[in-house]
N, C-alpha and C positions, 0 to 999 in steps of 0.2 A: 307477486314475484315468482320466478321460474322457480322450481327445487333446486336444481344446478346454481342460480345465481345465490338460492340461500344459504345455498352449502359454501361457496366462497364467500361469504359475509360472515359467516361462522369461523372459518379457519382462518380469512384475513384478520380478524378480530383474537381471535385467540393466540395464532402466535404475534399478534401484537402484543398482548397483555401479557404473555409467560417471555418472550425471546426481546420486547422491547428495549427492556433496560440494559441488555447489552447492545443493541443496535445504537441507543442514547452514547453509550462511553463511545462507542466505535466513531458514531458520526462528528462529535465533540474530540476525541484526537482526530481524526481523521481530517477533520478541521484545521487545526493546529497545525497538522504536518505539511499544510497546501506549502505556506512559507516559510518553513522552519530551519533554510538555509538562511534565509535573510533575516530571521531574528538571533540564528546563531549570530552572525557576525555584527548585529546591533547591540546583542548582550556581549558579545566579548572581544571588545575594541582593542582586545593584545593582539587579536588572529588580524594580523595583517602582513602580506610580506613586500619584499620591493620590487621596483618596475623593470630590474633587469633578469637577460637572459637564466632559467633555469641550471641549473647547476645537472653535471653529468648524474644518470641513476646509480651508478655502482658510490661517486662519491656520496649521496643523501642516502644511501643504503648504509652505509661505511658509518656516518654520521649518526643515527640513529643505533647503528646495532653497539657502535660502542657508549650510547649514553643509556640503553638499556641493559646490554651486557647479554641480549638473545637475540637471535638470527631472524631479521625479517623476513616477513612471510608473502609479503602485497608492500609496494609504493603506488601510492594514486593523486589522482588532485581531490581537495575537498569540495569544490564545489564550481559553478560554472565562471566563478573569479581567477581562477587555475592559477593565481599567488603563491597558493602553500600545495604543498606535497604532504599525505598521510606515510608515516611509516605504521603497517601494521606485523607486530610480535606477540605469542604466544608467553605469559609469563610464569615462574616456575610453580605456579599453583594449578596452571592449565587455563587461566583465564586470559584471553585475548584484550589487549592495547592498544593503542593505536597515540604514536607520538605525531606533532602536528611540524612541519617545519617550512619555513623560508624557502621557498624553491630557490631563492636566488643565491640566497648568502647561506643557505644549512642552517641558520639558525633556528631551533627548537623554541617554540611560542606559544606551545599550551600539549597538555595529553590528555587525554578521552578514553573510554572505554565503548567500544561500537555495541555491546550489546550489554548495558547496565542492569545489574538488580535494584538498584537504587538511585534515585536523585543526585547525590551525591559521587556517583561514579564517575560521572561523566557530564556533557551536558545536558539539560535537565530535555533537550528535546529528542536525545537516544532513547529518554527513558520514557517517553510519552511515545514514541514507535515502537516501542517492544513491549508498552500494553497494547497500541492498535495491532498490532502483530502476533502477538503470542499468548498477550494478557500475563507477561514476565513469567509465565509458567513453562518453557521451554517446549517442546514436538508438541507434548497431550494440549497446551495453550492453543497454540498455532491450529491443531485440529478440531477444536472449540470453533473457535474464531472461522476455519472455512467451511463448519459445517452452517455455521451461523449467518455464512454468506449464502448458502445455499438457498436456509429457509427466506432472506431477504430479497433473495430474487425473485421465488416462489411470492411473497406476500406483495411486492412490486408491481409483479403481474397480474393477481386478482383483483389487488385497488385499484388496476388502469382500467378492467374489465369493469367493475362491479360503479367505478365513476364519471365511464362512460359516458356523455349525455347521450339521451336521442336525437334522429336528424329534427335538426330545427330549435333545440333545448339549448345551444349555447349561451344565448344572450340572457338567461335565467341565471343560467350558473356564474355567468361574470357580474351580472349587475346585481346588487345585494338590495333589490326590491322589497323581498318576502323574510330580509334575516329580522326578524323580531325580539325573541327570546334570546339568552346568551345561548343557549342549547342549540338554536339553528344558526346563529352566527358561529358558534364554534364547530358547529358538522359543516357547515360550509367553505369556512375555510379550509378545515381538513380536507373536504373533498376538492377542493380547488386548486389546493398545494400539491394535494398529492398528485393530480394531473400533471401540475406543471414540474415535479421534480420526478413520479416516477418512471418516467425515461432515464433521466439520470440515476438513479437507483439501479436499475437494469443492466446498464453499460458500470456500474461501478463493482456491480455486484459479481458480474461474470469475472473482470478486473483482478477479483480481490480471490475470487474460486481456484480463475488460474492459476495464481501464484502461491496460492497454496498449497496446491496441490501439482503444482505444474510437473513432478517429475512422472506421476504415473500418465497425465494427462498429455505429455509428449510422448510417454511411449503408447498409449495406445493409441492415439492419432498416428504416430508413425508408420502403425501397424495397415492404416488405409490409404494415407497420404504420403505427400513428398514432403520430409520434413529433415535438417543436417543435423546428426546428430552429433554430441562434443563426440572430439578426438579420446580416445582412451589407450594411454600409453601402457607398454608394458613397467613393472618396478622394473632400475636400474642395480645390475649386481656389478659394474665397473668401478671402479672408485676414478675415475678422470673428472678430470678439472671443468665445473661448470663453465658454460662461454660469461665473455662478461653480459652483465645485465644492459650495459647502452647501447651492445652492440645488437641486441633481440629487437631494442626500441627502435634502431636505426631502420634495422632491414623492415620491421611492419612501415614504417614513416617512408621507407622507398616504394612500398608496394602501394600504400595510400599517400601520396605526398599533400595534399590536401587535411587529410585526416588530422584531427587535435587528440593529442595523447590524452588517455585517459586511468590504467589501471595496467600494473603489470603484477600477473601472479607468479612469484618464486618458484623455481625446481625443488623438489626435494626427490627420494630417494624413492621412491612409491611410483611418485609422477614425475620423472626427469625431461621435463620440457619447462618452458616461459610461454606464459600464453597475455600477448598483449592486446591490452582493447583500446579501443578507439573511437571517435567519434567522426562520421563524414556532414559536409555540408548537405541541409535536405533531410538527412535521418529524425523520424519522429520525437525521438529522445533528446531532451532539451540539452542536456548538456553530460551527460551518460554514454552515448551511444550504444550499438548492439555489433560492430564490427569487432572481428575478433581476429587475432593471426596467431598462432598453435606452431613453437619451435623447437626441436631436440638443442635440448638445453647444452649437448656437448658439440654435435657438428655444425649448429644455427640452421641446418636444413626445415623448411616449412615443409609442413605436417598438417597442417589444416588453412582453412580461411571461410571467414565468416563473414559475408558483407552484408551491413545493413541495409544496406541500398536495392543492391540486384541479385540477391537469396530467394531461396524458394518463397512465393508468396506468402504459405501458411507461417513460416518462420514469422518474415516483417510482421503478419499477423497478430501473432503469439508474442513477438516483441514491442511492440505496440503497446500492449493489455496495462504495461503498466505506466506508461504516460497518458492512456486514457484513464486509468483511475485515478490517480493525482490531477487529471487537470492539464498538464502541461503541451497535452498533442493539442489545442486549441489557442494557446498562448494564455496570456493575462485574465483576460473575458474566461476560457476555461478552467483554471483554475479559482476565479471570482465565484466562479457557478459552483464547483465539488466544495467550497467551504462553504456557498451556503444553504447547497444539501446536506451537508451534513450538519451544518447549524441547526437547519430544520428535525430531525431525526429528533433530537428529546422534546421538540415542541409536538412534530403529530404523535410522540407516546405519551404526554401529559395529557391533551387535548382528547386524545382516545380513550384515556382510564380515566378521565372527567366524567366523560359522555356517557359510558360506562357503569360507571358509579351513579349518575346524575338518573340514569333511564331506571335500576333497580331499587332507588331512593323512591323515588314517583309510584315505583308500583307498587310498595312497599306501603305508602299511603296509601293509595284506594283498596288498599286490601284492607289496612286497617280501620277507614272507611263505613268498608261493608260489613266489621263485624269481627273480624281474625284479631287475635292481640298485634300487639305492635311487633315482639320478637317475632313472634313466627312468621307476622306478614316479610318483615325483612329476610328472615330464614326461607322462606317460598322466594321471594324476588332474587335470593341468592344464588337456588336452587340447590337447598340444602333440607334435609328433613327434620323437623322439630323434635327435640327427646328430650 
């Protein structure tokens, strides 16, 4: 074996064995989250609303603020069923809300907390995204988390390199002719998985980089590329009367009449605009969208636009990253595939601290064997020195 290929056999293996067990929890929510819309709404058969028209934003705004008694911050839909409207509020502890309601009738059918410390905040699948997000530890989590995407891509890439076959070695590697031992039945599969998932790994891992860290990483792309950046208002020192909130939705819903509402963020006093998003027919994002329209919250004058459609390539790009990690820029099949990559993920770190364990057990015996006591043969196959 080359020295270079030894050296990636070495570091693929090591941060397997130090950095695995958190890829195992990653890949296992990560998992979970593929459909965690559609088990919200299987676990909680209140969240349903009715089949008619939406009710105006200013009144489910109005509705919401008087049953929490603080000023909405964001109205959105919960999910690609666009039945219910989110009211989301800030509460007087500083921790964010989010009431769930009826788009048709205002009626109020369940509350949540979008970023849970607990199980019990909210629903229980907020709180399995804000371990695969942050690990509930708030920014230092979340930087855990993307550096650990880093080191996942790096060891991605060595396992694709280091399992390789040569030309002409495939039909070795698929047909399990030679697996005998559990030891080569189990390196075989490892190396056969890892082929066939670590592409997916690669594309999941960039995925999960960007969005972690996507603020510095748009601007220093911005610094080379064509890339739009958010509109940045000046604070508002007027006290005039914000526009209403369905007339911001209207005029984005004129400019895209196609377009399905999707999220409208409140003015406040910092950022006096309404910035409405949207979803067009064709945009990567299943049901999210990435189109955006940017309003001065007092003269309804548009201030920005952000198409997800016909935007600077690198944007759609960068807006992309995160329906290719979830799965959903491939449909049903791509998402079938990111769950069970990530299924996979604590089976090749079992299977690799087996193997592991299994090869320093073996050398451990023929040392003892030849003559060495049994501790220190283990302490040498450890790579530890005897005292």
């Amino acid at each position: 074996m080359r020295r270079s290929k030894r050296v990636a056999v070495q570091v693929h293996l090591w941060l397997g064995l130090v950095v695995g067990l958190l890829w195992s929890l990653q890949g296992l929510t990560g998992a979970t989250l593929v459909f965690h819309r559609e088990l919200d709404r299987w676990v909680h058969s209140e969240w349903r609303g009715g089949p008619g028209l939406p009710l105006p934003a200013d009144q489910l705004i109005a509705i919401a603020e008087k049953s929490s008694g603080r000023p909405v911050t964001a109205l959105g839909i919960l999910d690609a069923g666009r039945d219910l409207r989110t009211a989301t509020y800030t509460d007087a502890s500083g921790m964010q809300n989010m009431l769930l309601l009826d788009a048709s009738s205002g009626v109020i059918v369940g509350q949540r907390q979008p970023q849970p410390v607990r199980p019990s905040d909210g629903s229980t699948s907020r709180f399995v995204y804000m371990i695969h997000q942050k690990l509930v530890s708030g920014h230092s989590g979340e930087v855990v988390i993307g550096l650990s995407g880093c080191l996942l891509l790096l060891t991605a890439i060595l396992g694709l390199w280091i399992a390789w076959p040569r030309r002409g070695n495939w039909r070795s590697l698929i047909i399990p002719r030679g697996w005998r031992t559990l030891s080569q039945k189990l390196y075989s599969w490892h190396r056969l998985a890892g082929l066939a998932f670590g592409i997916v790994f690669v594309f999941v891992a960039i995925g999960g980089i960007y969005m972690t860290f996507a603020d510095p990483i748009r601007k220093g792309l911005g610094e080379v590329i064509d890339l739009q950046s958010p509109y940045e208002p000046a604070p508002s020192t007027a006290s005039s009367q914000w526009l209403a909130a369905q007339t911001a939705v209207n005029v984005a819903a004129r400019l895209f009449p196609d377009a399905q509402f999707v999220r409208l963020a409140m003015p406040t006093k910092d950022k006096p605009v309404y910035i409405v998003r949207l979803r067009q027919p064709g945009e990567v994002r299943a049901w999210s969208g990435a189109t955006a329209v940017t309003l001065d919250a007092v003269k309804g004058d548009v201030l920005q636009i952000q198409d997800g459609l016909r935007g600077p390539l690198a944007d759609r790009i960068l807006d992309a990253q995160f329906s290719i990690h979830n799965g959903e820029a491939a449909g049903l099949l791509g998402r079938l595939l990111i769950m069970l990559a990530g299924l996979s993920l604590p089976t090749f770190y079992l299977t690799g601290l087996w193997l592991w364990f299994r090869k320093r057990w073996l050398r451990a015996v023929k040392r003892a064997q030849s003559g060495q006591s049994p501790r220190g043969a283990l302490m040498s196959a450890m790579g530890r020195k005897q005292t």
